[in-house]
C-alpha positions as a Python dict, from the first residue, in 0.01 Angstrom:
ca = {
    (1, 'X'): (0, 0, 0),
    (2, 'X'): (218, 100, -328),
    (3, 'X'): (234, 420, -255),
    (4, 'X'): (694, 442, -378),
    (5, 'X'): (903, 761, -191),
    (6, 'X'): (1188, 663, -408),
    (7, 'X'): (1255, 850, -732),
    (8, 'X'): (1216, 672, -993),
    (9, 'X'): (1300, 962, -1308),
    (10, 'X'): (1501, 1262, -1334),
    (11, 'X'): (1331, 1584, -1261),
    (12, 'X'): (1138, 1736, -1547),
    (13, 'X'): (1139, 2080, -1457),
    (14, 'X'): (743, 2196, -1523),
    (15, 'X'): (772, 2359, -1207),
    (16, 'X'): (1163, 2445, -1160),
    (17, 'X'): (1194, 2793, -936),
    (18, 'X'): (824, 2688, -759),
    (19, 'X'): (716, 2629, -413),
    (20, 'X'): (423, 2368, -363),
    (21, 'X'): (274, 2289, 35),
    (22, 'X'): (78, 1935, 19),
    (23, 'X'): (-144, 1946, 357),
    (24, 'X'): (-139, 1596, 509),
    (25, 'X'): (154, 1487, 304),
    (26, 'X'): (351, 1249, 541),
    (27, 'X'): (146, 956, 354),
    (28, 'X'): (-83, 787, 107),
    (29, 'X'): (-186, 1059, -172),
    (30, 'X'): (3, 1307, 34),
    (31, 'X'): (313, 1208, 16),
    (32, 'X'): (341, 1080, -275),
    (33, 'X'): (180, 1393, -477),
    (34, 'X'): (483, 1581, -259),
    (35, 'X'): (695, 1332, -428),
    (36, 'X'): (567, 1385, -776),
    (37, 'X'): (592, 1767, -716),
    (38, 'X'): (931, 1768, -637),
    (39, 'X'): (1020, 1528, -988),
    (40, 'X'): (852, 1840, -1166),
    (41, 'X'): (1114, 2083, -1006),
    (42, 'X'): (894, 2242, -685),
    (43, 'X'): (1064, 2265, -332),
    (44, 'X'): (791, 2145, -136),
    (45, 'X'): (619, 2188, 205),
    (46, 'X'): (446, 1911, 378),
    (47, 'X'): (203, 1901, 734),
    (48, 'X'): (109, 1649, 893),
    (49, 'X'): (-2, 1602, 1295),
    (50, 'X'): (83, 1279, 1417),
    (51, 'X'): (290, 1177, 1145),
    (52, 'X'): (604, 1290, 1227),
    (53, 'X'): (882, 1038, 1104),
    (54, 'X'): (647, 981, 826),
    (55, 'X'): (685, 1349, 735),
    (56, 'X'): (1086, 1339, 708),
    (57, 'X'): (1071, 1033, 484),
    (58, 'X'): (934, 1257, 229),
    (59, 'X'): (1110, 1500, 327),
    (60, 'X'): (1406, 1291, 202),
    (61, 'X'): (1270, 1160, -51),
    (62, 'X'): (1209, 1482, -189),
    (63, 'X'): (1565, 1635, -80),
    (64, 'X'): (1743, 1298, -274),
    (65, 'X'): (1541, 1469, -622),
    (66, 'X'): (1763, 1777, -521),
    (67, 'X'): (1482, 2007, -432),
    (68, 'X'): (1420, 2203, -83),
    (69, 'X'): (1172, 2037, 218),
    (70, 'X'): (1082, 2072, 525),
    (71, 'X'): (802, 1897, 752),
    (72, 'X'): (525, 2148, 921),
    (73, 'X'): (284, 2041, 1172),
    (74, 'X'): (-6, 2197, 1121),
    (75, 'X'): (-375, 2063, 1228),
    (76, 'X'): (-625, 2128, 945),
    (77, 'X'): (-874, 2138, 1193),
    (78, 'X'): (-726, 2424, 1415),
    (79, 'X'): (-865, 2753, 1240),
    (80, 'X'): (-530, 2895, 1332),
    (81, 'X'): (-312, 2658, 1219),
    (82, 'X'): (-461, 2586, 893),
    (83, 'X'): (-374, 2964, 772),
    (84, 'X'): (-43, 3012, 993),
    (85, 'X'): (100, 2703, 806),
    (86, 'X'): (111, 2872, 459),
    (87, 'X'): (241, 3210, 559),
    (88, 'X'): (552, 2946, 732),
    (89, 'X'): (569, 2779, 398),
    (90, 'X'): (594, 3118, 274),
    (91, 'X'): (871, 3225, 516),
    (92, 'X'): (1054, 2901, 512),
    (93, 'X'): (1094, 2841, 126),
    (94, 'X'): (1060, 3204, -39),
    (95, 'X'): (710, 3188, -169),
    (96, 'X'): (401, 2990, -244),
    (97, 'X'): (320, 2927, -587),
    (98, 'X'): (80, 2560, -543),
    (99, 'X'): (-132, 2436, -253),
    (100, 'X'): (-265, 2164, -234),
    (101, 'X'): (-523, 2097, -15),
    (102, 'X'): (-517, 1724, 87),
    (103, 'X'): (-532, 1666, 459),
    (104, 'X'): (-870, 1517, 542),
    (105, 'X'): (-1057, 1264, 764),
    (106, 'X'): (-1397, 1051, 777),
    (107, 'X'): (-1586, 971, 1017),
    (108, 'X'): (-1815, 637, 873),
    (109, 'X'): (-2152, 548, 1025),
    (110, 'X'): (-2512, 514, 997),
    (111, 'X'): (-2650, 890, 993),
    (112, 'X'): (-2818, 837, 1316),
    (113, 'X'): (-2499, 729, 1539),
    (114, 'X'): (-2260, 1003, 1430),
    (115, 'X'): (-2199, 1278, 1725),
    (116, 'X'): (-2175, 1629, 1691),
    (117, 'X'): (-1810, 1594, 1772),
    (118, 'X'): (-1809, 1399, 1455),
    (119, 'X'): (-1991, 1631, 1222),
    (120, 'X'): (-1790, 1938, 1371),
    (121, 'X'): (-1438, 1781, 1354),
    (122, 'X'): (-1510, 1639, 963),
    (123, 'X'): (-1659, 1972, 852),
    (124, 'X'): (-1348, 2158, 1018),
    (125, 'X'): (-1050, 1950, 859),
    (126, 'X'): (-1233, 1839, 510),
    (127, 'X'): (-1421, 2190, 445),
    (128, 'X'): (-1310, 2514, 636),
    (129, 'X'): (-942, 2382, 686),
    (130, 'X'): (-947, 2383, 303),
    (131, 'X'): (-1174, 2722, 312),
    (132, 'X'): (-867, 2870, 540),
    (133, 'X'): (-583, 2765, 375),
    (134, 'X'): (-682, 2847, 62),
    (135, 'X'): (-784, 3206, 136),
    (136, 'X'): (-421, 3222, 303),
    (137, 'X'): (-284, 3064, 20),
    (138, 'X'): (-469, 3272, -258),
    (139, 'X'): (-352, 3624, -96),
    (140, 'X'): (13, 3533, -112),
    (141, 'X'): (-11, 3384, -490),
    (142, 'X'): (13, 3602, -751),
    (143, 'X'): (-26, 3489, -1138),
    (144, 'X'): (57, 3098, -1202),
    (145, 'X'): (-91, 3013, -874),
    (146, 'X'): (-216, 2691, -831),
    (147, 'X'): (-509, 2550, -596),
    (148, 'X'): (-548, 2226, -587),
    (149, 'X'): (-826, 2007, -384),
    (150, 'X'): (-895, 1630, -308),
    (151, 'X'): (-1217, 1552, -320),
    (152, 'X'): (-1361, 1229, -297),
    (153, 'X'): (-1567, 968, -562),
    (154, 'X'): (-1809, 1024, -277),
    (155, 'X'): (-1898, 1341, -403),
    (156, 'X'): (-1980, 1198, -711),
    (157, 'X'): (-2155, 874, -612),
    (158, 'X'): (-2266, 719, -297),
    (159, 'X'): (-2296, 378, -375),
    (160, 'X'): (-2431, 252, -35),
    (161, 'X'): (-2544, 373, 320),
    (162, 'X'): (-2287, 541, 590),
    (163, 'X'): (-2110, 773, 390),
    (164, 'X'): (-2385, 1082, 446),
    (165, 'X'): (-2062, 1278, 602),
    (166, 'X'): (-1807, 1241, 453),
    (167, 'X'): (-1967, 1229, 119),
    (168, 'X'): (-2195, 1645, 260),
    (169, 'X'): (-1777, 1742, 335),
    (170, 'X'): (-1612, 1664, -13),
    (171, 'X'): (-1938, 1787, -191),
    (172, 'X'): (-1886, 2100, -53),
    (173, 'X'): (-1539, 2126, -180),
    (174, 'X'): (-1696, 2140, -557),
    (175, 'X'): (-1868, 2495, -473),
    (176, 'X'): (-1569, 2578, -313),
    (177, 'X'): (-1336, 2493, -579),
    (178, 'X'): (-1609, 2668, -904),
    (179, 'X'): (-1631, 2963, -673),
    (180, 'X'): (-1272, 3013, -617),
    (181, 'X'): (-1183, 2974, -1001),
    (182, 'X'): (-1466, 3254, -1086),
    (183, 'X'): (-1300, 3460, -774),
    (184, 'X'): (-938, 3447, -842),
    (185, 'X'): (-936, 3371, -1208),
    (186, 'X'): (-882, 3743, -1303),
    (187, 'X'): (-570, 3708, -1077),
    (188, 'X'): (-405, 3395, -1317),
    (189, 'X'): (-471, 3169, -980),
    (190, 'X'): (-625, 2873, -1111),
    (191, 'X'): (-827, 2603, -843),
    (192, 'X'): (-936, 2249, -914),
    (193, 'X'): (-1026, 1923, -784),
    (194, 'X'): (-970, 1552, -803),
    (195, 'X'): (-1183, 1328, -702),
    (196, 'X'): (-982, 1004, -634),
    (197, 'X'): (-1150, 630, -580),
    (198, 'X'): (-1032, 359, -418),
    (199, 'X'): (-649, 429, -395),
    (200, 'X'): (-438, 142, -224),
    (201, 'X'): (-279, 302, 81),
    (202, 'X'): (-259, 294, 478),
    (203, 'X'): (-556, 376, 523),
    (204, 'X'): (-753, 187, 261),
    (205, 'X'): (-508, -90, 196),
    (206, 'X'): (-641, -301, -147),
    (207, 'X'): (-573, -588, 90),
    (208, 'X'): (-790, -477, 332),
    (209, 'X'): (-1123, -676, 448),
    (210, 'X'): (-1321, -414, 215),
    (211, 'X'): (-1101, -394, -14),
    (212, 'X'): (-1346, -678, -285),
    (213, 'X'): (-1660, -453, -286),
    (214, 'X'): (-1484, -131, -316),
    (215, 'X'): (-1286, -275, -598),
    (216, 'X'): (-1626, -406, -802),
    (217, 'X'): (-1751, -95, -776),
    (218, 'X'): (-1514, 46, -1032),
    (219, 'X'): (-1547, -19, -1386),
    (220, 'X'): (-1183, -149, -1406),
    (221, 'X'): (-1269, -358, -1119),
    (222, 'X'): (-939, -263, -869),
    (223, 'X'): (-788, -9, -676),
    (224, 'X'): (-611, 257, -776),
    (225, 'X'): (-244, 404, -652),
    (226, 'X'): (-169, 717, -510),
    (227, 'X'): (131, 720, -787),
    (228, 'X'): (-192, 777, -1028),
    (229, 'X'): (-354, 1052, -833),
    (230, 'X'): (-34, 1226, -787),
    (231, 'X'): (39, 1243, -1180),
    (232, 'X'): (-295, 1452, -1199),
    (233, 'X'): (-246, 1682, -949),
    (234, 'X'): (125, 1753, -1099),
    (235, 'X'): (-20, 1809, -1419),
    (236, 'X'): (-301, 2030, -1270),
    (237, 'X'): (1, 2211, -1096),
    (238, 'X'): (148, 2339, -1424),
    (239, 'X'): (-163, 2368, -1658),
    (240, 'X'): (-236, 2728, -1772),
    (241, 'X'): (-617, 2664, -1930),
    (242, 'X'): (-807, 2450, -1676),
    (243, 'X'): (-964, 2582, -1389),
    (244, 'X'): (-1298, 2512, -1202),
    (245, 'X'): (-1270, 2191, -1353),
    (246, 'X'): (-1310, 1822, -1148),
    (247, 'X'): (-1114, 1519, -1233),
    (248, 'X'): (-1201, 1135, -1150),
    (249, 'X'): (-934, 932, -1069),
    (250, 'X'): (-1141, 669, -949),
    (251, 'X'): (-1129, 402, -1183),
    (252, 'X'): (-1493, 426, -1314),
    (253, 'X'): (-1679, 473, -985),
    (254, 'X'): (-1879, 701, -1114),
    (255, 'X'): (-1941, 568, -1474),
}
């Protein structure tokens, strides 16, 4: 895993004065697009469920950069919790100007052996967690605000068997995304996605007994770093002409 909590530059100050919640940010792409947020100016919210300790690493991490944090546990999956968490953002740190909607699972599997406990928990933390928060999110914005997805190179490309899924719950986070640029772009809230590849964390580790065939089936032939991800959802954060847009950060998966 490379994914670095330590600062590494001085803040730039795209997003000085803004307040950005990362759901499932005490890791991986999480926590280090929290990070990244925070070296752009933003005081920053993270959730996370299990995560706890995890959660006040970045919280200090993001706290050394001289910005505001605090850690939020919120389940993506719990209706009620996915909207409550960004009115406490709100309340907590003054405002909500970015949200970005990263907390997800997968359930992996040949179509036939997945459970309806496994289509039902997927479909509420990958799609209407993100449908939730993001209406919460999108009535307390007001111009400048920011919606920001992960998606998956799944949605893109399925290059072999077991993914049906996980690949049906980040597809459905494209409509979501066009949709909610055509809904709120009237307002000056802008929402977009990233698709990232194989990115070297926990979870995926490029070490990993997988790790060789996901890597080949990039065009640069290795895994990516949630460092990378992170720089494209910061720029997304504070770019004023690009909405309803998707961006690969997957190394050529889907070339």
């Amino acid at each position: 895993m490379t994914t670095h909590l330590e600062p590494t530059t001085g803040i730039h100050g795209t997003l000085h004065g803004k307040v950005a919640l990362v759901t499932g940010g005490s890791r991986g792409i999480g926590a280090a697009t929290a990070v990244r947020l925070a070296r752009e100016g933003a005081d920053v919210a993270v959730t996370y469920v299990h995560g706890k300790e995890a959660a006040e690493e970045v919280v200090g991490a993001v706290q050394a950069l001289g910005r505001r944090a605090v850690a939020l546990r919120a389940d993506a999956g719990d209706a009620d919790e996915a909207e409550a968490v960004v009115e406490r953002t709100a309340q907590t740190l003054g405002g909500l100007d970015v949200l970005v909607n990263n907390a997800g699972i997968g359930v992996l599997g040949p179509l036939e052996g997945l459970a309806l406990t496994d289509v039902d928990r997927v479909l509420a933390v990958n799609v209407r967690g993100v449908f939730l928060a993001s209406r919460a999110a999108a009535a307390r914005m007001g111009a400048g605000g920011r919606i920001i997805t992960i998606g998956s190179c799944m949605a893109q490309r399925v290059p072999g068997p077991g993914g049906t899924l996980y690949a049906t719950s980040k597809s459905a986070l494209i409509g979501l995304t066009k949709a909610l640029a055509r809904e709120l772009g009237a307002r000056g809230i802008t929402a977009n996605i990233v698709h990232p590849g194989p990115i070297d964390t926990d979870m995926n580790p490029a070490d990993g007994p997988f790790a060789p065939g996901q890597a080949q089936l990039t065009a640069l032939g290795r895994f990516g770093t949630a460092d990378e991800v992170a720089s494209i959802v910061a720029y997304l954060a504070g770019a004023q002409y690009v909405t309803g847009a998707e961006f690969s950060v997957d190394g050529g998966h889907a070339a």
